[in-house]
Legacy VTK file of the C-alpha trace (Angstrom):
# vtk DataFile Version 3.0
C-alpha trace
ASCII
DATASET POLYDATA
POINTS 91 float
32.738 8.380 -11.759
29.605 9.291 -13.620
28.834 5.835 -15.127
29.025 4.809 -10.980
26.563 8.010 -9.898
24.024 6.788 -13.064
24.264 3.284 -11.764
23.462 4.283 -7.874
20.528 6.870 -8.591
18.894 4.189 -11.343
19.381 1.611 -8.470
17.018 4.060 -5.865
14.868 4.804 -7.597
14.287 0.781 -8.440
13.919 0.376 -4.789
11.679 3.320 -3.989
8.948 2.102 -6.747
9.616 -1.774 -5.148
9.025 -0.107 -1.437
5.382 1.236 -2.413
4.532 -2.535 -2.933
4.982 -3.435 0.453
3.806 -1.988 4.460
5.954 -3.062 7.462
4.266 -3.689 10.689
5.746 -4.417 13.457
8.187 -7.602 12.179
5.365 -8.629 9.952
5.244 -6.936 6.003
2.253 -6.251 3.939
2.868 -6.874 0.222
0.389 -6.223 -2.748
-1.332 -9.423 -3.477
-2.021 -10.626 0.096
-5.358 -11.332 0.925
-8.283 -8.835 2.520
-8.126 -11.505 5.762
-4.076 -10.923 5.840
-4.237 -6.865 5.742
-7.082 -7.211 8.384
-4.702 -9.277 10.888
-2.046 -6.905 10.364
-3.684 -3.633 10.698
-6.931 -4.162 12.163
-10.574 -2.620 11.548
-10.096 0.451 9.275
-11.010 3.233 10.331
-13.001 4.370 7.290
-13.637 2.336 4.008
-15.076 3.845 0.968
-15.915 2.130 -2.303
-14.106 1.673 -5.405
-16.224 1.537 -8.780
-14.636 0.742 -11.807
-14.572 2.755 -15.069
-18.441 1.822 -15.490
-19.223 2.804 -12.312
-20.037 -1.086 -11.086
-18.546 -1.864 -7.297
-14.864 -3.169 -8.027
-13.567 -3.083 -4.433
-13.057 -1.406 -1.159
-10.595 1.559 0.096
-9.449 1.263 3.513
-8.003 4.074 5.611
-5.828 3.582 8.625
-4.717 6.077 10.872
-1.323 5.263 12.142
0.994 6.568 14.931
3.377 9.443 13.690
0.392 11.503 11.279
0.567 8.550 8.817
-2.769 7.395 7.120
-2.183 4.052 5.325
-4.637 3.770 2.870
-4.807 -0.064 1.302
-6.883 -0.831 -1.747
-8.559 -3.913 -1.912
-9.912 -5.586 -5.367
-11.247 -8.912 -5.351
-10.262 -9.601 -2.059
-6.636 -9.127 -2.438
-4.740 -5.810 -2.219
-3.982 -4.005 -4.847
-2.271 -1.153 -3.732
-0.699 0.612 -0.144
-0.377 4.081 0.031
1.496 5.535 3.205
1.207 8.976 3.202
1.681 12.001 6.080
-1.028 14.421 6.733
LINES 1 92
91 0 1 2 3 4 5 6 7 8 9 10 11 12 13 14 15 16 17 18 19 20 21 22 23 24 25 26 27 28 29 30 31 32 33 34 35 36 37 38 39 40 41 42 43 44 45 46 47 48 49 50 51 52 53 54 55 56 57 58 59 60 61 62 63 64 65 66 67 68 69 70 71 72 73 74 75 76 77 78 79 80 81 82 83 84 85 86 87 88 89 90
């Protein structure tokens, strides 16, 4: 019973850190490592964009902020034209 409790927690949490990879629209998904062009079809003109400098302080890439039905902001991160990261949060 235990060994089958261990197994189904270690197994959600695997999928929760694969889920913050990825950003459904609609039918079509968003993954980390699409291009800037892809997240652009799929979500449109952000709404804000602010710049991301690396450790050196040089320009490294863009963040951009969506506002979304429901209180969501999606905010994707964008280095060298691909995305790096999606972050759905609620206000």
């Amino acid at each position: 019973m235990r060994r089958s409790l261990l197994v189904t927690l270690l197994l959600s949490l695997s999928l929760a850190a694969h889920a913050s990879s990825t950003y459904r629209i609609g039918s079509e998904v968003l993954t980390v490592g699409d291009s800037a062009v892809r997240a652009m079809q799929l979500l449109g003109k952000p709404d804000f964009k602010e710049p991301v400098e690396s450790e050196y302080g040089g320009h490294q890439g863009e963040r951009w902020q969506y506002q979304r039905d429901g209180g969501h902001i999606v905010t994707v991160t964008v280095i060298s034209g691909k995305v790096s990261d999606i972050d759905d949060r609620t206000r």
